[in-house]
Every structure is written in C-alpha cells, then in structure tokens.
N, C-alpha and C positions, 0 to 999 in steps of 0.2 A: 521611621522609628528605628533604634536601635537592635541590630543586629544579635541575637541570643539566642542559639543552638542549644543551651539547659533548656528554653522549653518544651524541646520535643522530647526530654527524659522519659515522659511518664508516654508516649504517644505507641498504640498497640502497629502503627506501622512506621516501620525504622525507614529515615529517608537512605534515598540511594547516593551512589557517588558524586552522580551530576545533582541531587537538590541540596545536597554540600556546599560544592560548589557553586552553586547558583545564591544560595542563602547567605553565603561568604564573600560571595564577590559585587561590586557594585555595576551595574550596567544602566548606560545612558540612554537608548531604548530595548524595545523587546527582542529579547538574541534566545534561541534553541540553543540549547549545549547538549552535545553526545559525545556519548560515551564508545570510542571503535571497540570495549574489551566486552562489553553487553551485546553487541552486533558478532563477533565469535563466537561467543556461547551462545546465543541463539541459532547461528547456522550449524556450531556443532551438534545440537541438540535435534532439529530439524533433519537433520542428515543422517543420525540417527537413527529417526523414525522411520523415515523417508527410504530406507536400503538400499536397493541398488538403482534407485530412482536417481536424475540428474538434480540440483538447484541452482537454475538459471534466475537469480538475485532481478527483480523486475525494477530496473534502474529509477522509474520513474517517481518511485515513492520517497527515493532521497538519494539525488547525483552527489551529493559532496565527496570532493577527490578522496578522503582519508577512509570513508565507508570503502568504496569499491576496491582500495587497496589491501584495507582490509580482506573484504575479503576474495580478493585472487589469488593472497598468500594461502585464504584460507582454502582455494583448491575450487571456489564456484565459478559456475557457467553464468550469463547476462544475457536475461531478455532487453533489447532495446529498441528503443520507441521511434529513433531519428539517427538521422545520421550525427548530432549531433552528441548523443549518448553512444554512439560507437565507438566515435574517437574518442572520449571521455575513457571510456572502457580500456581500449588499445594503448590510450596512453599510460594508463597503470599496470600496462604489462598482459591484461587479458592476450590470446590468439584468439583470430580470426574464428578458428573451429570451435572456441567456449561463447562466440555470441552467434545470438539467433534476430531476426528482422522481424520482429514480432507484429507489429502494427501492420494489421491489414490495408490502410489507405497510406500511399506511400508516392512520392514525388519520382518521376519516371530518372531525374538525375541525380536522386537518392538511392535510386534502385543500381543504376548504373557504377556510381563508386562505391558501393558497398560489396559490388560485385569484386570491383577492380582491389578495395582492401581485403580481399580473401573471405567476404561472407559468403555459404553456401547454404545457407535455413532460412527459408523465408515464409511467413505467413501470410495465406491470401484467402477470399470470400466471397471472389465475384468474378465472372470470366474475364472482364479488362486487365482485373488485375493480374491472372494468371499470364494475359498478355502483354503484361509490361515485365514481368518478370523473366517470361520465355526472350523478349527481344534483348533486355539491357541484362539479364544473368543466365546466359543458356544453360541449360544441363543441370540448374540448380536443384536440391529439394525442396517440398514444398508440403506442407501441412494445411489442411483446409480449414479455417474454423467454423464453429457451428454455433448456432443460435440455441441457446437452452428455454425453456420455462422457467418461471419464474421462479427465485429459490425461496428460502428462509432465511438470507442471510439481511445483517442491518444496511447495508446498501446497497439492491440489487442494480443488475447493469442492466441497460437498455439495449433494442433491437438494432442499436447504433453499428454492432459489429458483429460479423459472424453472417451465415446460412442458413436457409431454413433446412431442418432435416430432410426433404425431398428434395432437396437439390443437391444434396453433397455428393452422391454417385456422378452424377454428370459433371462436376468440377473435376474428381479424380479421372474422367474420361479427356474430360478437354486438356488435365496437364500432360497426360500421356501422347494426349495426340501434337504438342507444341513440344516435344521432347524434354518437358522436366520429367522429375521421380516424384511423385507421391506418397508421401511415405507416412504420413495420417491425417489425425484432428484433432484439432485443440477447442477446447473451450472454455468458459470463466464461472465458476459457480457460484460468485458474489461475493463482492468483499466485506470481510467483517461475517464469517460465516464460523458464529459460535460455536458450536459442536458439530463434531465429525460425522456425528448419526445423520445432520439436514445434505449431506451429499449424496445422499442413499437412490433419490428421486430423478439427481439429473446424471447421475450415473448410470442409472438404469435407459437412459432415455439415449444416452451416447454409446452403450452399448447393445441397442439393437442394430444403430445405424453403423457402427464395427460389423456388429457381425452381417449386415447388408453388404458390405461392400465382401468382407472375403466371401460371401457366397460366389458374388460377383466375379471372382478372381482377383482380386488386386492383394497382393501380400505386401500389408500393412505393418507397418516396426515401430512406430512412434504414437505414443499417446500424450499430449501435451496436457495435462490436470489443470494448466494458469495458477493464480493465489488462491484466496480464502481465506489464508489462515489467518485466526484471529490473533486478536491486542485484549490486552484488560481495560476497559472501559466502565467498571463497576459490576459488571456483572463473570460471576465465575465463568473462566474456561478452563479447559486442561492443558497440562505444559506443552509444548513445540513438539518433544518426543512423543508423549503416550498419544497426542492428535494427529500426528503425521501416521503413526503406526497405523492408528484406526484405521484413517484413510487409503492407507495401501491394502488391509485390509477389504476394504469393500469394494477395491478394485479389484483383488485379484479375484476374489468371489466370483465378479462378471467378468471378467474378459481373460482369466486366467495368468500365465505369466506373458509377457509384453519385453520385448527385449530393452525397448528404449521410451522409459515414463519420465516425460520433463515437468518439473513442477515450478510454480514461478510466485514466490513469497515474495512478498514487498515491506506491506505493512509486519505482517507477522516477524519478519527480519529485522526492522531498524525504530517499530513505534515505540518496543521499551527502552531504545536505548537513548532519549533524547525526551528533556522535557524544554519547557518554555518557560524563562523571566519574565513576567511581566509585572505592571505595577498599576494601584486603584487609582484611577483618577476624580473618582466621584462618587459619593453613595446618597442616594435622596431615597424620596418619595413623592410619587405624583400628587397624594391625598392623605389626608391625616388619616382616613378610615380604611386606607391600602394598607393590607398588612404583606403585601412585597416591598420590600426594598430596592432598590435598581443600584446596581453596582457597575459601573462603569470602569472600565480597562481600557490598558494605552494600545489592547491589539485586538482585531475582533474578526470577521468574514471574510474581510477584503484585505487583511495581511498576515494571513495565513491557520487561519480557522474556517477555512470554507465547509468543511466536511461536519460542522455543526447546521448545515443548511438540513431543515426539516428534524431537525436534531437527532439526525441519526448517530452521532457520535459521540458518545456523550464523555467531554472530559473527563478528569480528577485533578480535584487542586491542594493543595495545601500551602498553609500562610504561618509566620511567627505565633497568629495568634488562635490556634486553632484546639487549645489547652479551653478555648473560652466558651459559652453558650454560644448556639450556631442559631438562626432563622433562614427561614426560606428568602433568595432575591432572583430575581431576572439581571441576565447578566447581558451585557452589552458592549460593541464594540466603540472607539473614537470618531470613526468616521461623521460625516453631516447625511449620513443618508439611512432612511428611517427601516432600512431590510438589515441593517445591522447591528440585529438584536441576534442573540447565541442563543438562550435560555428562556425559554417564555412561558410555553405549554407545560413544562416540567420544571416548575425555579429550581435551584441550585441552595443548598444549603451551607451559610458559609460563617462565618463568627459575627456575631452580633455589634462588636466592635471597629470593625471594617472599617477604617479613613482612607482619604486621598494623601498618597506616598508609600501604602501599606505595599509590602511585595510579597507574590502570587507568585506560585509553582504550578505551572498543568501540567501532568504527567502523562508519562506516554505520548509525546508532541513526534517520534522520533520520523513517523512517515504524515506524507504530504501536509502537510506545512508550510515547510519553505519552500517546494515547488507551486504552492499557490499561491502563493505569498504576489502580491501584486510589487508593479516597479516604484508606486508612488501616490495609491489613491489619494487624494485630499493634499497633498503635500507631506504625509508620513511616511518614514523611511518604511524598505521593505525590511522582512526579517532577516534581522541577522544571524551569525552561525557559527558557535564555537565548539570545537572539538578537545575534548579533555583525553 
C-alpha cells in the first residue's frame, strides 16, 4: 500500500524518529532501526536517577558498534558477557577499568586474555570458578553472585546463575584464601521488572547476606544491582529517572551508603530506542466461526522475537492503517515450525483491514532482538540493523 504519514494526523500517539523513518523507507526484509540520540537520553536519564552509582550498559541486549560508542562518549562502564563483547567494547574506546567480566561460566582462555587486555572485575559462583580466575588473573577482584527468589518481574531468571545464599561466605573465604580481593555481590532481580516497589523483596534478601559477611569481617565496597529496568511494553512504568531513584532509595534504606553500586541496564537502555520493520505476509482464518484472525509476519521467534516465548513481552505495533476498526488476531511468525506463534493466549488487536504487503512497526524492538536473531532459520535472513 501506499506510503501516507496524514494518517497518523489524528493518532493520540505521535510516532517517533525511527517509525518515521521506518514508514518512509522501503526495506526488503525485516531490519531494527535505532536511534543512538534515544539511547543518550536514556543513560542520561538513568544516571540521573542512579547518582553516584556506576552504569555498566550490559552489552548483551544490543552489541551494535554505533550503541557502545554511543555511549562511551557518554561516560558508561560495560558489563560483558565474552570475550568477544570485550573487544567490541575496547575497540570503541572503552578502558579496560570501565569493563567488568560479568558471566559467571567463563572459558579458562577467556579468563586468561581478558586478564592480559587489563580486566580486573570478574564475576564468579562456584569454587572452580574462583579457581580459574585465581590461576589465569591473579590478584584480581571478584564479586560473588547470588541466587535470589523468585521476583515479580515479567521474566524471571533461573537458578542457571548465581549462589545459594549459605554459600556465599565460603566463596568470599576461598577467594581470600587463593589471593584474589572480594570485594562483594551481585545479583539480577529479573528483567522487565515493572516498578521499583517489586525490588523491595530481594533486596532485603541480599541484604541480610551483606550484612553476614561484614559481621564476618570481610569489608565489602561493591554492590553489583544487575538490570531490571524496565521498557513500555503496554503497560505503565515510570520514567528511567524517578525508577532508578526509587531504586537507590531502597537500597540505601538497607545497606546504607555503599561506596561502589554497579548497576547494569540493558533492556532499560536501548529497547526504546529501536523498533522493527516488518511486513503481513498473510491474514486468514482457520474457520468461518473463528473469530481470531491470524496475521502472519515476515519475522517471528526464531529471527528475533524470542522474548515473546510464553508471551512474556508483549510488543506494540503500529500500521498505516490503524486510523481504522481494530479486531483481535493471533500473530505469527514465517517459519515452517508450529512453536512460532507470538500471540496466542492474549491475541493482539490490530486493524481489521490488514493485507499481505501491509507494513508493521513493533516498538520498543531496541534490546535482544538482534542478538537472538538466528543466522538463518528456514532459509530467512537474520535481522538486520540500521542505525539512524
């Protein structure tokens, strides 16, 4: 259909720079466009909140070079997942001393040059680890993570990573006794963790085991927060600042002041600044007496929608044609494989009008995306990736 921006005249929400652009531009498959000036105002915003807290930008939610350049100008620290995210990092200028080694399971000759490129912050959760890190980075520091209970947020982490809380004193014994520094804990409070108030629980939970260890003697300086912070996904949150605030708020409540709080936004940093082109490639119905619709798109689970698994994430779309009556549909990916359905349990209400050629804006695409984005399921290109 033809391209017209009058429709959105009367629309009570103004598109952004990127669904401008996106609306305007022709794309021959499904390409993310971000915005780097939406990813500085959000970390100025964030850092804000945040005061004299670190943000260590958690590279994994969106490596693309023009983000990270972003923002090293902008003055942030990098959680990084691999050694392949280090040098990403390094090579837009980051030092050595603004990344941290964040992944607890980590490859004994990843530990070794990340040593050798000037890493000193590593994260570990298991005594191996603390011994691979003592032989290939001697003298390093080392934050222990910890396992929380289970949060409020829309998609909690699993027991995949992290300590149980009885164990973390005897991690801090074993790094002392292998001559690294311990120098605290980190943990993850679930991402996509709508308001500030659901941190309340497992902060409390990370702060009895603070204050176990300084009974203990160990003078503790780093409190690692991880993400949470949320994205608009249809449902209200509060801006970057007054939620980051909160949140130091209810830290300082328990644990007082802390000299060195690393906090590691992901999603919160790069989801509004980057939505998704795609295009209908189909609208039916199974049965005359279905009153869903199935709307089928050229991108779906497996090239970079993963995070609608269990539909925990719930897009936002907008089409040319959305001036028009809406109905409920079940939305769907291209793939030939029958788990690549988006929208099922909770259809999607989209315009009643909906053809194959129609093009779709999901908003908010700007984290993991195209880091899940597969290299070619089915024979479909992965996502691609422009930056405005």
């Amino acid at each position: 259909m033809t391209t017209n921006l009058a429709d959105f005249a009367n629309r009570s929400t103004p598109l952004s720079r990127v669904e401008e652009h996106i609306f305007a531009t022709h794309f021959d498959k499904p390409t993310l466009v971000i915005d780097t000036e939406i990813v500085a105002r959000q970390y100025e915003a964030l850092a804000a909140g945040l005061g004299h807290a670190t943000i260590h930008y958690a590279v994994k939610a969106n490596p693309a070079r023009e983000i990270i350049a972003t923002l090293v100008r902008a003055g942030s620290h990098f959680d990084a997942a691999s050694r392949g995210e280090i040098e990403l990092c390094l090579s837009q200028g980051a030092t050595p001393d603004q990344v941290s080694f964040g992944n607890t399971i980590k490859k004994v000759s990843d530990i070794a040059w990340a040593f050798g490129a000037g890493i000193r912050l590593f994260a570990a959760d298991a005594e191996e680890e603390l011994e691979k890190i003592a032989e290939n980075a001697p003298g390093s520091s080392v934050y222990i993570r910890l396992i929380v209970d289970a949060s409020e947020a829309d998609w909690p982490l699993s027991r995949k990573f992290g300590c149980a809380r009885d164990k973390a004193l005897s991690l801090l014994e074993m790094a002392v006794s292998l001559g690294l520094t311990p120098v605290g804990f980190s943990f993850h409070v679930g991402s996509q963790t709508r308001r500030a108030s659901m941190w309340a629980p497992t902060l409390d939970q990370v702060a009895a085991v603070w204050q176990a260890a300084k009974e203990a003697g160990y003078e503790l300086s780093l409190l690692n927060i991880g993400g949470g912070f949320p994205a608009f996904y249809g449902e209200a949150i509060d801006g970057p600042r007054v939620y980051a605030a909160e949140v130091m708020k209810l830290i300082e409540e328990r644990f007082g002041h802390i000299p060195h709080i690393m906090a590691e936004p992901g999603r919160g940093m790069v989801a509004h600044a980057g939505a998704i082109a795609a295009e209908v490639i189909l609208v039916s119905k199974k049965s005359e007496a279905d009153i869903h619709r199935w709307v089928y798109l050229d991108i779906g689970r497996f090239s970079g929608l993963a995070e609608t698994e269990g539909e925990a994430i719930r897009y936002q779309f907008a089409t040319l044609r959305d001036h028009e009556p809406k109905g409920p549909c079940v939305l769907a990916g291209p793939s030939c494989d029958s788990a690549d359905v988006l929208y099922e349990k909770r259809p999607v209400e989209l315009p009643m009008g909906l053809k194959s050629g129609d093009k779709v804006v999901i908003r908010n695409c700007g984290a993991y995306t195209s880091t899940y984005s597969s290299v070619g399921f089915n024979g479909f290109p992965p996502l691609d990736v422009v930056v405005i």
